[in-house]
Each structure stands twice: as C-alpha cells, then as structure tokens.
C-alpha positions as CSV (number, residue, x, y, z in Angstrom):
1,X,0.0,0.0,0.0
2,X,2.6,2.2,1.0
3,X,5.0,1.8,-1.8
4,X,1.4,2.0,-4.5
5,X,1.1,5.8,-2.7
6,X,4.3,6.3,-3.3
7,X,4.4,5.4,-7.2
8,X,1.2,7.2,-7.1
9,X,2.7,10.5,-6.1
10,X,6.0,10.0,-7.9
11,X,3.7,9.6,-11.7
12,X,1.3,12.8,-10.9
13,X,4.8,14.8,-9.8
14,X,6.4,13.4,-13.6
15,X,2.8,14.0,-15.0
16,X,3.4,18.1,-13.6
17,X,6.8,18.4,-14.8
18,X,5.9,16.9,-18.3
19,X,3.3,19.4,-18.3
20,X,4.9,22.0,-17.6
21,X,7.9,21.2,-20.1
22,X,5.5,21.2,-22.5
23,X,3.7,24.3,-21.8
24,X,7.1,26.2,-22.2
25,X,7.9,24.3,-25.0
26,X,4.8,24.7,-27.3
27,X,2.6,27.1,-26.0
28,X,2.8,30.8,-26.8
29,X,5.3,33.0,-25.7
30,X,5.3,34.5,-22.3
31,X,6.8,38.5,-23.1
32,X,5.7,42.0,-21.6
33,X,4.9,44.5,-24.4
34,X,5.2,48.1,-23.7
35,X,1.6,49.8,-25.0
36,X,1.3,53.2,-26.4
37,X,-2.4,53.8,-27.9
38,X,-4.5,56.8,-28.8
39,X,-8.2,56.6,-28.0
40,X,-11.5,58.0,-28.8
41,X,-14.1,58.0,-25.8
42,X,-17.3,59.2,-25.2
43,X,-20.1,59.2,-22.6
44,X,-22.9,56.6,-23.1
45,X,-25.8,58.5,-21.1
46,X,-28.4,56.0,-20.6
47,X,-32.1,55.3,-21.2
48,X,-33.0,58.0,-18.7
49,X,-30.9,61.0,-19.9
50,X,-32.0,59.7,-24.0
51,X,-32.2,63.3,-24.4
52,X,-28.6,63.9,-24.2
53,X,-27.7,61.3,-26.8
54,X,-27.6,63.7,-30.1
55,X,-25.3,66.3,-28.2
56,X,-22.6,64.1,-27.5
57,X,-19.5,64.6,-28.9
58,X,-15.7,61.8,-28.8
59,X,-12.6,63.3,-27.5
60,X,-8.8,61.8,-28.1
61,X,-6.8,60.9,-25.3
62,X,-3.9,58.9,-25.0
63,X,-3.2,55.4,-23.4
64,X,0.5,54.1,-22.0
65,X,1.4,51.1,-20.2
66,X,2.3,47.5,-20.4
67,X,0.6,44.2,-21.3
68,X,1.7,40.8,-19.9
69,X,0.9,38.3,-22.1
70,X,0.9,34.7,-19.9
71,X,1.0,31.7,-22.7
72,X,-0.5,28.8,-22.0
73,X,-1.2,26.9,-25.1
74,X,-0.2,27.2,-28.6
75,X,-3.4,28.9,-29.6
76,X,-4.4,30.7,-25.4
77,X,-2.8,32.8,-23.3
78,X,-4.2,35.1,-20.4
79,X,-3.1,39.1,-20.8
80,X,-3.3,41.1,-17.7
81,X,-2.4,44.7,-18.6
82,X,-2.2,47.9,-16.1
83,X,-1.8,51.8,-18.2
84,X,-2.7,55.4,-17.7
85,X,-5.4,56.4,-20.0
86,X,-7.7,59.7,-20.5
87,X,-11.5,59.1,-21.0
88,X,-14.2,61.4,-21.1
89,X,-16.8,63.1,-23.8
90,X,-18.2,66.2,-24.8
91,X,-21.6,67.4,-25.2
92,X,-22.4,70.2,-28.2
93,X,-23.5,73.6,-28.0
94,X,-27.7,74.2,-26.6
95,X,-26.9,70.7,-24.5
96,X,-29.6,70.6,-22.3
97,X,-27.5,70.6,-19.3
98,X,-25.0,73.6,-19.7
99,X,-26.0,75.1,-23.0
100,X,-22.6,75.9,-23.8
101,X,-20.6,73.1,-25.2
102,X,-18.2,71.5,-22.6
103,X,-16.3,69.0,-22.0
104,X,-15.2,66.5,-19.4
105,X,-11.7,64.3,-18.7
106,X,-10.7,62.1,-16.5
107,X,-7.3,60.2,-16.1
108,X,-7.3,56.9,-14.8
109,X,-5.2,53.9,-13.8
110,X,-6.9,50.7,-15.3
111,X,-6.3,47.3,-15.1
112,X,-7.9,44.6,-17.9
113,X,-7.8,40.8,-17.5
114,X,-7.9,39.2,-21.0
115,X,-8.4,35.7,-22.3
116,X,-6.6,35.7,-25.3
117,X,-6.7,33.5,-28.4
118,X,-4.0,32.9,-31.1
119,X,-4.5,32.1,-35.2
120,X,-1.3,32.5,-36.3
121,X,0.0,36.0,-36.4
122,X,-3.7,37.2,-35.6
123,X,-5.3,37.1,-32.3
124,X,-8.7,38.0,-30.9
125,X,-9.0,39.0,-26.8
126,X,-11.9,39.7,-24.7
127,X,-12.3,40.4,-20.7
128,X,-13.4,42.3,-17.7
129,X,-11.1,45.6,-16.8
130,X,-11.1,48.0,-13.6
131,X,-10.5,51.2,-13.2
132,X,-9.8,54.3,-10.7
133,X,-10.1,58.0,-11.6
134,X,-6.9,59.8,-10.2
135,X,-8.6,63.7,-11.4
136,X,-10.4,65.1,-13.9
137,X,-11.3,68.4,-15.4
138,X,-14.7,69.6,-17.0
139,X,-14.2,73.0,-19.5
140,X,-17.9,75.1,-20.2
141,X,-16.9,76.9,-23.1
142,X,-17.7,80.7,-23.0
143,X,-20.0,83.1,-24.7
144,X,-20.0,87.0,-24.8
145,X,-22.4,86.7,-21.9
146,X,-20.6,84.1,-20.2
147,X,-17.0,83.6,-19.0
148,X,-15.3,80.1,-19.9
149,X,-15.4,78.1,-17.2
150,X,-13.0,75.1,-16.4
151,X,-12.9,73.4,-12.9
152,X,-11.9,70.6,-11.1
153,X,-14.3,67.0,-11.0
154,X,-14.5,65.8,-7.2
155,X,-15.5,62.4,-6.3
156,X,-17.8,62.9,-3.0
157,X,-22.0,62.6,-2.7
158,X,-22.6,66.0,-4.1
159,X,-25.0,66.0,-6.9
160,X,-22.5,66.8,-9.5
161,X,-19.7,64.9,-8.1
162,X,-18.2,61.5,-10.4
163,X,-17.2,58.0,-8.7
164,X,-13.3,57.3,-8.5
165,X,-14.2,53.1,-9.2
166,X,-15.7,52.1,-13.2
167,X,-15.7,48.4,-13.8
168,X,-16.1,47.6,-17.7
169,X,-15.3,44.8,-20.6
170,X,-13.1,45.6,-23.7
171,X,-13.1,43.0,-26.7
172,X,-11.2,43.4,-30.0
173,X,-8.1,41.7,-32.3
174,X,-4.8,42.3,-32.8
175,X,-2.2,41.2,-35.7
176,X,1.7,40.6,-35.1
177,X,4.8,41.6,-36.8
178,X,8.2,40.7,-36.5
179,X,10.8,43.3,-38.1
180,X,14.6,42.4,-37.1
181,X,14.7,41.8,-33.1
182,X,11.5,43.2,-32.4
183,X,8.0,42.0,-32.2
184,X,5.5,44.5,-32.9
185,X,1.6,44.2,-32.5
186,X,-1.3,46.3,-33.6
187,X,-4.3,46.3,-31.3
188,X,-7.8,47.2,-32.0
189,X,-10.2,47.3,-29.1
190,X,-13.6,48.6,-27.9
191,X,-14.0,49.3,-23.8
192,X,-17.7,49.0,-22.8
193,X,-18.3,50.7,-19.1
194,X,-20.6,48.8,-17.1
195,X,-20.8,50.6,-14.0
196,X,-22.3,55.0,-13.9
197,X,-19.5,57.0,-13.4
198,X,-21.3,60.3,-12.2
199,X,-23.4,61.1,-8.9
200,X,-26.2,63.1,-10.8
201,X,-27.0,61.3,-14.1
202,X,-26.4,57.9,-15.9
203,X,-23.2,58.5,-17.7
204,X,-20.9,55.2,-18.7
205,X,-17.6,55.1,-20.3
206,X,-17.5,54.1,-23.9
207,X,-14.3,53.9,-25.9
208,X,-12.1,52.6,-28.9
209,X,-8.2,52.2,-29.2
210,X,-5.4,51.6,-31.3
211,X,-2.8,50.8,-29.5
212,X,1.0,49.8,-30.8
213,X,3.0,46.7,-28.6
214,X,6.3,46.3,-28.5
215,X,8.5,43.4,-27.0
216,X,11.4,41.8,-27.5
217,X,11.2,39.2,-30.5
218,X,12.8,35.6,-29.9
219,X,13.3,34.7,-33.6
C-alpha cells in the first residue's frame, strides 16, 4: 500500500513536470509589451438622460502602459495589462445641461484581464477591466455673456460629483509583426463601461483604441 502511494505521487509529480515542459515548449510565448495607444471616448448616457444622446460629442486621449501576455497553449494565453489612460466626452452647444458646449476628462489607472486567443500571427481578446479615476477636469466653453469656465471633478456625494471606481469589458483583435529583433503588435479594441460613473446622471464610459505593442522578438 505504501509503496502504491508512493508510485502514485512519484507519476502525478512526472505528470506536472511533463506538463509543464510542455507548456514552455509549445505554447505561446510569455513576453511583456510596452503599449502606447490613442483613444477616442465618449459618454454613453443611458435610457433616462435619452435626451442627451444627439449632443454628444468623442474626445482623443492617450493610453500608455504594459501588457503581460501569460502563454498557456499554442493557440491561449491570459493578458493582464495595467496603463494610464484619458477618458471622457463632450456634449455640443444648446446641450440641455450647460447650454454651452463643454467637456469632461478624466485620467485613470486601469487594469484589464484578458483571455486571449491565437491564429497564427492574428489574435482575438476579450475580458473584464477595472479602473480608478486619479482627477479630472470639466471646461464650459464661453459666450459673450458668459465667461469660460473650467474646474476641477470631485468624487464625493454631491449631486455633481463623479465615482473614483468604473468596472467595464473591452473585446477586440490584434495582428503581429516581426521586423529584425523586435516583435510588434497592432491592437484594436472597444472598452464598454458597465458601472455610472457620475453622482447626478447615468453616464458610462464608452471607448475605442489603437494601440501599438512592443516586446522583444525571440526569432
């Protein structure tokens, strides 16, 4: 009995180690890209606040971070990623809410969990992401009769006050390129907000990027 437990143990322990062997052999590549994108957002503001819908307006921002790409079979790997990026949206002129057009940023650290899965140089990704608002700004532009106006967003229970947390998905595809001893990806993705952003009104996060990953190539 004893020396059965003992075989037992000593084949699931080979079983591991062949397993793992053969994860590093033949599965994708584990590497951590460096992530620079540009990004178009804009406020999504809900069934209630419908009449908001035809003044909204996208604003560019930027995105910069890294992406570590876990590879755990030839055709799956997991991608957690962690970047600064700049969201917000703009509503046009006679807006129902300011009148004025104006326009609202915030800067946040996010953190997306994707699964992602491999067809040869192209890939497709998908998964949940959390983020934290560090500041933000919103700009009323001015009139003859009214000054511009550009103030600070604070993140308490006043009625015009914005949450710090967003929880969201993003889902897009990507296609690799290898030039000398660098491997170079172009990335394509949409960020869905799941979770209202602002104290006084339904307003989520809605975004696409296109991003440019850099690593080190290994052939």
């Amino acid at each position: 009995m004893i020396l059965s437990l003992r075989m037992i143990i000593k084949m699931i322990f080979t079983s591991i180690i062949i397993c793992l062997l053969s994860i590093n052999t033949f599965s994708q590549k584990t590497r951590l890209d460096v992530v620079l994108s540009s990004v178009n957002t804009n406020f999504n503001y809900g069934n209630s606040n419908s009449v908001l819908q035809p003044y909204k307006k996208k604003v560019s921002g930027i995105q910069l971070g890294a992406s570590f790409q876990v590879g755990l079979t030839p055709w799956f790997s997991i991608v957690p990623e962690l970047y600064f990026t700049m969201k917000g949206g703009r509503l046009k002129t006679n807006n129902p809410i300011n009148i004025n057009e104006s326009t609202v940023r915030l800067y946040e650290g996010e953190l997306p969990l994707l699964a992602r899965f491999h067809f040869g140089q192209f890939y497709i990704n998908s998964g949940p992401y959390l983020a934290y608002t560090f500041a933000g700004r919103m700009k009323i532009e001015g009139s003859p009769a009214i000054p511009e106006i550009s103030t600070k967003i604070s993140f308490d229970d006043s009625r015009d006050a914005f949450k710090r947390w967003e929880m969201g998905a993003q889902a897009g595809a990507g296609y690799v390129f290898h030039h000398k001893k660098s491997r170079i990806a172009v990335d394509l993705r949409y960020s869905y907000g799941l979770t209202n952003i602002s104290q006084d009104l339904d307003r989520y996060n809605r975004g696409l990027n296109l991003s440019i990953r850099v690593s080190r190539s290994e052939k």
